[in-house]
Structure formats: structure tokens, C-alpha cells
ZADRENMAR-408788 format. One line per field, with one value per residue (C-alpha): residue number from 0; residue in three letters; x, y, z. Coordinates in pm, whole numbers, padded with zeros to 5 digits. Layout:
% ZADRENMAR-408788
num NUM/...;
residuo ALA/...;
east X/...;
north Y/...;
up Z/...;
END
This chain:
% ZADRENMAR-408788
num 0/1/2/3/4/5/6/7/8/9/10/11/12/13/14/15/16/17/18/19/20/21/22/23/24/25/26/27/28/29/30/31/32/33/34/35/36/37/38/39/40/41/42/43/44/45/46/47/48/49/50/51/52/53/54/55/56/57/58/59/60/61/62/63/64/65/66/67/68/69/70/71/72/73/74/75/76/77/78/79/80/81/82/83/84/85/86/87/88/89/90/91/92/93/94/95/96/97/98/99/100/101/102/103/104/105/106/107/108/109/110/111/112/113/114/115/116/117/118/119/120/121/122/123/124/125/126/127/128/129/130/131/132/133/134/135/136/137/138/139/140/141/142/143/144/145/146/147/148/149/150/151/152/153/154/155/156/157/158/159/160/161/162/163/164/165/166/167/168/169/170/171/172/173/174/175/176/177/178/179/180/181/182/183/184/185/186/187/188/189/190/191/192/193/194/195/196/197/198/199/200/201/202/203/204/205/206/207/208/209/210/211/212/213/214/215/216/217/218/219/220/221/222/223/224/225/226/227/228/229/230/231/232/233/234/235/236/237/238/239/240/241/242/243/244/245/246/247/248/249/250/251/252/253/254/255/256/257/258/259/260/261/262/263/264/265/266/267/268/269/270/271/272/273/274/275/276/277/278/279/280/281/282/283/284/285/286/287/288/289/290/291/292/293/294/295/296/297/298/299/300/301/302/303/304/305/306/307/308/309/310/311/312/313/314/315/316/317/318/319/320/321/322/323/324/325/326/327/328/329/330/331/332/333/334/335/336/337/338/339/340/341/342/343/344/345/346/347/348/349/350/351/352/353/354/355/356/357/358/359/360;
residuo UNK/UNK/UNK/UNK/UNK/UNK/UNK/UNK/UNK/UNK/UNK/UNK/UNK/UNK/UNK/UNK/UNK/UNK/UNK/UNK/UNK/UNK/UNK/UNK/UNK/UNK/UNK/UNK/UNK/UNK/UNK/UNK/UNK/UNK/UNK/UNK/UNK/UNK/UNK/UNK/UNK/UNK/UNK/UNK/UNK/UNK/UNK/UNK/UNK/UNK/UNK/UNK/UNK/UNK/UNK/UNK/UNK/UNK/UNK/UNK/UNK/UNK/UNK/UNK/UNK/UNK/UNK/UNK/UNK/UNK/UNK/UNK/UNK/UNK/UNK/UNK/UNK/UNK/UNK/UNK/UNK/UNK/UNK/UNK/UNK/UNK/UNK/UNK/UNK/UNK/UNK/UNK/UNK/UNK/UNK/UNK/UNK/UNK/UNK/UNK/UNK/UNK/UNK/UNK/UNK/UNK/UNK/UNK/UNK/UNK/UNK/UNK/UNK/UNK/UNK/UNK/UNK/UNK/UNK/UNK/UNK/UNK/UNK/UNK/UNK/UNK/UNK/UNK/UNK/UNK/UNK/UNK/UNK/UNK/UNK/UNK/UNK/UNK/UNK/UNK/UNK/UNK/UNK/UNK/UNK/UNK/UNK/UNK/UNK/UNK/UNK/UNK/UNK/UNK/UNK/UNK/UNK/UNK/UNK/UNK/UNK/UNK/UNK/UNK/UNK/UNK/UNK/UNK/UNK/UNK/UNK/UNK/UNK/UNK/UNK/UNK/UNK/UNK/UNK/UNK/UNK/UNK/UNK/UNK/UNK/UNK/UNK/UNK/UNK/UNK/UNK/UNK/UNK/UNK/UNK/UNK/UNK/UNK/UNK/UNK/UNK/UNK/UNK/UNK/UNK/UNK/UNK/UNK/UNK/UNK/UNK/UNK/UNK/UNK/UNK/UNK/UNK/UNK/UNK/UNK/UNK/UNK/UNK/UNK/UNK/UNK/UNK/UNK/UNK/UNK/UNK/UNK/UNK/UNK/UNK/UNK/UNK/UNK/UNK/UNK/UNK/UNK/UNK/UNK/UNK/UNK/UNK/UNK/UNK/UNK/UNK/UNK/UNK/UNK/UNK/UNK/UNK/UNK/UNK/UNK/UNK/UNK/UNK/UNK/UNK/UNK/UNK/UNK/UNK/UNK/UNK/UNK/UNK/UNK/UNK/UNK/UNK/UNK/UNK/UNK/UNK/UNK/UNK/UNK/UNK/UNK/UNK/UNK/UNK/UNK/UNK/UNK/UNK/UNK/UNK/UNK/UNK/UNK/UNK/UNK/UNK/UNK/UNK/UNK/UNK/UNK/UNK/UNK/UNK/UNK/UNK/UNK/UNK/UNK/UNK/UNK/UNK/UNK/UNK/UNK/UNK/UNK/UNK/UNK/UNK/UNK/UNK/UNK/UNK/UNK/UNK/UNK/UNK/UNK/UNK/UNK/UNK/UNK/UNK/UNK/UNK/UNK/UNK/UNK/UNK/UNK/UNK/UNK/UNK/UNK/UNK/UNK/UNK/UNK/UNK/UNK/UNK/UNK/UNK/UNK/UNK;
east 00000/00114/00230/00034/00266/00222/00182/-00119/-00282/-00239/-00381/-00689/-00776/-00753/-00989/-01258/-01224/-01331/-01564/-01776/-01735/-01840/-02178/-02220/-02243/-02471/-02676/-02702/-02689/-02645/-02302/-02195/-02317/-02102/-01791/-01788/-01862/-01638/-01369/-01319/-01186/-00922/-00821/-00827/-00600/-00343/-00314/-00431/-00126/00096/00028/00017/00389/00432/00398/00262/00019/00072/-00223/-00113/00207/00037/-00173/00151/00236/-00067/-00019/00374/00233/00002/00308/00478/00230/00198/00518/00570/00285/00558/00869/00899/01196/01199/01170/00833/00645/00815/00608/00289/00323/00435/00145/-00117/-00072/-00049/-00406/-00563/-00431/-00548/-00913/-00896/-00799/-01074/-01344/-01260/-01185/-01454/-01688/-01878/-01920/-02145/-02385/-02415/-02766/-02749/-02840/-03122/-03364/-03200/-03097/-03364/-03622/-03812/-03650/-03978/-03962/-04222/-04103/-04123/-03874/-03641/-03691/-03561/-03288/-03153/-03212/-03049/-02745/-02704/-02758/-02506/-02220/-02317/-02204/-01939/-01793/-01768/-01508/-01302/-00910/-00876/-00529/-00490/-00660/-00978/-00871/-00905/-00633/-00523/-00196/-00280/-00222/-00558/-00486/-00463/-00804/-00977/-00883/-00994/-01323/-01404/-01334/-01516/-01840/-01754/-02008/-02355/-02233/-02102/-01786/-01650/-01444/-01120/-00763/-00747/-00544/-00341/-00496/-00294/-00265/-00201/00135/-00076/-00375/-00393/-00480/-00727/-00867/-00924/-01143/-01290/-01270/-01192/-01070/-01012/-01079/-00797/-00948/-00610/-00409/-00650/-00613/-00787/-00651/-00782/-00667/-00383/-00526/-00839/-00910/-00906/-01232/-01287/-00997/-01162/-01496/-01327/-01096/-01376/-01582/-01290/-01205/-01541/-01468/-01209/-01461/-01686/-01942/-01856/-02208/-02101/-02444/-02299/-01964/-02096/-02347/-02049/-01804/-02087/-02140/-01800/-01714/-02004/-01906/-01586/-01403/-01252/-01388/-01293/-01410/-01692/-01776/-01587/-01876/-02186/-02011/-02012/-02383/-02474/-02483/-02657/-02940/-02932/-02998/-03241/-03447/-03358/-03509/-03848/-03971/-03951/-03712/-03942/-03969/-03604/-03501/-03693/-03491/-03179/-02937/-02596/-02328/-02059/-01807/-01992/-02010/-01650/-01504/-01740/-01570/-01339/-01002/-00934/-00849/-00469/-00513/-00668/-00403/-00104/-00327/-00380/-00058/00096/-00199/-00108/-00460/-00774/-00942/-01302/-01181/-01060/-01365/-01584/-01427/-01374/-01750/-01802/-01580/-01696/-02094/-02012/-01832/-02142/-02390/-02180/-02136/-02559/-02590/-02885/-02802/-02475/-02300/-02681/-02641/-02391/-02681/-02941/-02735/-02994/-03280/-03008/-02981/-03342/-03342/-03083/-03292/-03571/-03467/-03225/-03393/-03200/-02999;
north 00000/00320/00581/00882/01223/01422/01721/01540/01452/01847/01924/01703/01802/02166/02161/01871/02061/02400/02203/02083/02398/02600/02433/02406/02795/02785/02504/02719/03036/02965/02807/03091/03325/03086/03067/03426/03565/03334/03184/03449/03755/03454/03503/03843/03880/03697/03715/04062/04168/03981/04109/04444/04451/04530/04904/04780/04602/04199/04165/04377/04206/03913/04003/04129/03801/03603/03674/03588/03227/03214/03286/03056/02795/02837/02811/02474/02279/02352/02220/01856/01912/01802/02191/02230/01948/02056/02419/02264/02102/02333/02562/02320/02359/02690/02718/02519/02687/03043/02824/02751/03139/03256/03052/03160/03439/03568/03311/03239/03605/03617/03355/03563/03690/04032/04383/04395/04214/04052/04224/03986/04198/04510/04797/04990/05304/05664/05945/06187/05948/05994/06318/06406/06214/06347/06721/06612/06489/06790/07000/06859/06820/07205/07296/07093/07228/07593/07425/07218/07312/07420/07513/07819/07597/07501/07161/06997/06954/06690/06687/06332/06005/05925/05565/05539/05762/05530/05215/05404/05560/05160/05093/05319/05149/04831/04816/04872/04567/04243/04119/04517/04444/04312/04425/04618/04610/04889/05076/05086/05288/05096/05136/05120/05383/05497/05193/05170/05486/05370/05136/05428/05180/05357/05047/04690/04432/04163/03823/03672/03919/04033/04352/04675/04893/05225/05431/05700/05890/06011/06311/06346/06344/06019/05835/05862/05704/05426/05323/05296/05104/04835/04823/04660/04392/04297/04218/04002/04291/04179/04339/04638/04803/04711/04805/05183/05189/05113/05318/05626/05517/05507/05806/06050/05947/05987/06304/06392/06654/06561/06207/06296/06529/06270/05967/06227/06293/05909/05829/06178/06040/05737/05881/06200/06007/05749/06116/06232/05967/05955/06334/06541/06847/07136/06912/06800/07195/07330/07109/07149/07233/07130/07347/07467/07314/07063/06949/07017/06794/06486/06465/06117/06280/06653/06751/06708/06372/06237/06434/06174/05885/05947/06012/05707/05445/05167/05070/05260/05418/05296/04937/04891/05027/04802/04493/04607/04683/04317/04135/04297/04213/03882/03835/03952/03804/03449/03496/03523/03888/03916/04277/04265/04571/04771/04616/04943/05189/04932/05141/05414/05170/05032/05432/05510/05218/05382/05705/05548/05467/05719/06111/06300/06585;
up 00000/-00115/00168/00149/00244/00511/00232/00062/00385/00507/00145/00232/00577/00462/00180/00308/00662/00471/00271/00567/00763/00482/00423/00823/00838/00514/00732/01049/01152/01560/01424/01253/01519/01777/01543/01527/01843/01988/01820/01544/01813/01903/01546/01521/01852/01773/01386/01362/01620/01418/01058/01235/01351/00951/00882/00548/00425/00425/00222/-00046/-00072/-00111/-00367/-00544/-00526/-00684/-01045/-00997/-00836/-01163/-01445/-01266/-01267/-01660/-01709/-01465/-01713/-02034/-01759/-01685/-01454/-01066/-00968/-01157/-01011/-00683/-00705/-00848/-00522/-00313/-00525/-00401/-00096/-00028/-00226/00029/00284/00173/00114/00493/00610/00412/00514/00872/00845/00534/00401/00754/00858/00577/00733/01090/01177/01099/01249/01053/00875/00580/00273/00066/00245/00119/00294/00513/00656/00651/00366/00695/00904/00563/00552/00907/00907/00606/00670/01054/00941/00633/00942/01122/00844/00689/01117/01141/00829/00933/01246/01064/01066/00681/00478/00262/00005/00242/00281/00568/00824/01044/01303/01533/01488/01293/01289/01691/01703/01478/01726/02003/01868/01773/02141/02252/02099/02210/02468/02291/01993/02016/01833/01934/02233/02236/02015/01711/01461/01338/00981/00725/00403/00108/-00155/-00455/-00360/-00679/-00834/-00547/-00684/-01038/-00905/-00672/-00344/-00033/00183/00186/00483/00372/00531/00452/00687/00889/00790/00776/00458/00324/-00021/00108/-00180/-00108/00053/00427/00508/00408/00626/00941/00861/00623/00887/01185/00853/00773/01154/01203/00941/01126/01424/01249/01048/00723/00564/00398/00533/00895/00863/00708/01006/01304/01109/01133/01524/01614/01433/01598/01931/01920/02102/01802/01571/01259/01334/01373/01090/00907/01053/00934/00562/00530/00537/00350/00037/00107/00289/00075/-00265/-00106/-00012/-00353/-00532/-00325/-00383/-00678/-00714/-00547/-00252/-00202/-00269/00000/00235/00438/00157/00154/00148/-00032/00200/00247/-00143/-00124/00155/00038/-00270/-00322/-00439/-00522/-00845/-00777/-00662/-01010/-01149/-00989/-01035/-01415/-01466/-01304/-01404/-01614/-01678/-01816/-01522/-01674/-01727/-01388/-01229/-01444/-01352/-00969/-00963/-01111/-00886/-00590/-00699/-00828/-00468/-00243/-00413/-00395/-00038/-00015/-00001/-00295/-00338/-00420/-00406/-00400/-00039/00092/00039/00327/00607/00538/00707/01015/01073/01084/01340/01520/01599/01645/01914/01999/01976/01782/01977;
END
């Protein structure tokens, strides 16, 4: 009988383990709730701390590193040598083992009972409840503008450590969700932002480094809300409806006031189109308006920003958009979430929730 290697056997527990703990979170959602709120921090502690010694992203090294692994795979079909069936080995295994990270670490959050009813749902709320919470939180960004820190330019200043006020501000919400308490890894800002921009993505949760990543080149105001909003992926709220919502939270109550202008200019958009769309144009103008610095410090990247990322992009800004916008649909809706990437825009009905119960003030 024929001795099987201790590679192989590794190989095989790797992918049959994934297998059947893949279709156990499909099966039931107590086990993914379970796995999650109690094994998955255990992963994030230790993992997370250890990825985050780096100052730069693991993740994005090893994505550097995938279509190297793929040439090189192409190349070992053409090579009969030992050293080729050596990779294709060596290959093999190191598949199954990123199959493994990402089903704990990704595929199973996707099964967890959500904040909300789920996303298949039809979304139910009053035109007056809309209303108010979208001419609350113009309010509150058209004030917050006028006390922002500005340059001679009117953009917006920052001199901390934004990184160590986005751990904290999560923190500081850690008591009213669960899956908030415990370590946090360190944000970082990515190498290849402007790439990042051509597919107009302001962060990435990397399941496969445990990492929490946002796009150096957008402008401020975005940083502190997309940091809080990949910090929560990191903690289990892999909905991108959820992660907006406790990015918002995290950001409104923090001490900080560029957090939390920052937390209000995330959800504008969202809730200010969903209002948009439900009443015709004399109605939505004799609203709150936005204002003028408002418009201006919600925009993705200034003017000067495009200006580097044009210049150094390899690729066709509209082509990479296009097939980021597919992959990260395609991805969703695989992972169950009906809406695909329509599924960002539901943190409009987790906010109404929100004050509901909570008066505004």
C-alpha cells in the first residue's frame, strides 16, 4: 500500500475541513453566530497583532504576489523538470491553505444573523422618518464644516495620529455591539492607492491578513470614517451596510472633531440620494441644503489627486472600475448577499433604526 505524504494529507484536511465547515455555516446560523462571536476575536487577537507589527500592508504584498504564483504555474505545465512538479506542489498547498484562512476568516461572517432584517427583504420606513434624518445629518455636516481646521486651500487639516483615534473611537463602541471588544489592529494605508482609486474603493478588509486597509489617496475626510468602517470587518461585520453603520457610530461618538464630521459625511450620500429619489425636485429643494463646503469635503479625491493617479496608471481608469464593480458584486452576491454591491446603500434603514430609538440631539 502506497504511503500517502504528510503534504497530501495536510492538502486534504484543509480543503474537506473548509468544505464541511463552509456548508455548516450555510446550514445554520447559531453556528456561525457561535464561530464568530467566539472563536473568530481569538483570530483576530493573535493574527491581527501579528500582521500588524508590519507598517505595510501583508495583504497587499500578497496580492503582489498572486499573479507571480500564476506565471509561474503556466510556465511549470511547459517544464517537466523536478523543480516544476516541486512548485505545483508546493502551489497546491499553499491554495488550500489560503481556502482555509478565508473561510474563517470571510466566508462564515457572511452567514451571521445580521443587524437587521436581511438584505432579501423590502427595505420599510415613513417618507417623513427619511426626511428628518436626512435634513439632521445635512444639518449637522453644513455645522461641522464651518469648524473644521482648513489650509490656505480650504482643505481639511489633520496633526494626530488618525490611525490610533480610529482604534480608540471603535473601542469606545464596544459596549452597545457584540464582536467590538477586544484588540485592534493597526490601519494601514495601502502602496498602490492609486490603483485603489481607479477602481474608486476607499478600503479593503484583507481576510487573509486580517487587515484593515484604506486608499492613502483620497481626501481626508474620508480616512476617518473608512478606517472605523474596515475596523469593524475585522470584528466580524462583514455586511457592507454594517460596517458603514459602526463606522458612522463610532465616528459621531468619538471626542474627536474631525471624526466625527468625518462619521456624518459618510452616510450623507446614502441617505441623501435614497431622499432624492423619493420626492420630486421642489420638494427635495426646499430642504436642508448642503453646502458649499460641504459638497467640497465629500468629494473622493481633489483635483490634484486624479491628477497623480492618471498620470501614473497603467490601466484605463473605466476598465478597472468596471471589472472592480463586477468582482466585488459577483463576490457579495456568492457569499448570499442578494443585493450585491446595492447592499452598501441598506445602512440608510439600520440608521433610521438607530434614531428610532435614539432622539436625535
Amino acid at each position: 500500500m502506497k504511503k500517502v505524504s504528510f503534504r497530501r494529507f495536510l492538502i486534504c484536511v484543509l480543503l474537506i475541513g473548509s468544505a464541511i465547515f463552509n456548508v455548516a455555516a450555510w446550514m445554520s446560523r447559531s453556528f456561525s453566530d457561535y464561530y464568530t462571536d467566539n472563536i473568530f476575536p481569538v483570530i483576530t487577537s493573535l493574527y491581527g497583532r501579528f500582521t500588524s507589527l508590519f507598517r505595510v500592508s501583508v495583504g497587499e504584498r500578497l496580492l503582489i504576489l498572486l499573479p507571480v504564483l500564476l506565471i509561474l504555474f503556466v510556465i511549470s505545465l511547459f517544464i517537466k523538470k523536478d523543480f516544476a512538479g516541486i512548485y505545483r506542489r508546493v502551489l497546491a498547498l499553499v491554495l488550500s491553505v489560503v481556502v482555509a484562512v478565508m473561510s474563517l476568516n470571510c466566508f462564515v461572517l457572511y452567514h451571521c444573523t445580521p443587524l437587521r432584517v436581511s438584505d432579501t427583504e423590502k427595505e420599510e420606513y415613513y417618507l417623513d422618518d427619511l426626511a428628518t434624518l436626512r435634513d439632521y445629518i445635512v444639518t449637522k455636516c453644513n455645522e461641522l464644516s464651518e469648524l473644521m481646521p482648513r489650509d490656505a486651500d480650504g482643505n481639511v487639516i489633520y496633526e494626530g495620529d488618525m490611525n490610533e483615534t480610529a482604534r480608540a473611537a471603535m473601542a469606545g463602541i464596544e459596549g452597545e455591539y457584540k464582536r467590538l471588544g477586544g484588540y485592534y489592529v493597526r490601519p494601514k494605508a495601502l502602496t498602490f492607492s492609486g490603483f485603489m482609486s481607479q477602481q474608486y474603493m476607499q478600503g479593503y478588509y484583507f481576510p487573509f491578513s486580517m487587515e484593515a486597509n484604506y486608499n492613502d489617496e483620497m481626501y481626508i475626510m474620508n480616512k476617518p470614517f473608512t478606517m472605523c468602517h474596515e475596523l469593524a470587518h475585522t470584528h466580524g461585520y462583514i455586511y457592507e451596510d454594517e460596517a458603514n453603520f459602526l463606522g458612522f457610530l463610532s465616528c459621531i461618538k468619538s471626542d474627536d472633531p474631525v471624526f466625527v464630521y468625518s462619521g456624518y459625511l459618510g452616510v450623507l450620500n446614502y441617505v441623501n440620494n435614497d431622499f432624492y429619489k423619493a420626492v420630486d425636485k421642489e420638494v427635495y429643494k426646499s430642504h436642508v441644503a448642503i453646502s458649499d463646503k460641504v459638497r467640497y469635503d465629500d468629494q473622493f479625491l481633489t483635483d490634484e489627486a486624479w491628477e497623480r493617479v492618471e498620470k501614473r496608471a497603467i490601466f484605463n481608469t473605466k476598465t478597472v472600475r468596471k471589472a472592480a464593480d463586477t468582482f466585488i458584486d459577483t463576490n457579495l452576491k456568492v457569499n448570499g448577499v442578494s443585493a450585491g454591491k446595492v447592499s452598501y446603500t441598506h445602512v440608510v434603514s439600520l440608521l433610521l433604526d438607530y434614531y428610532r430609538q435614539n432622539p436625535y440631539n
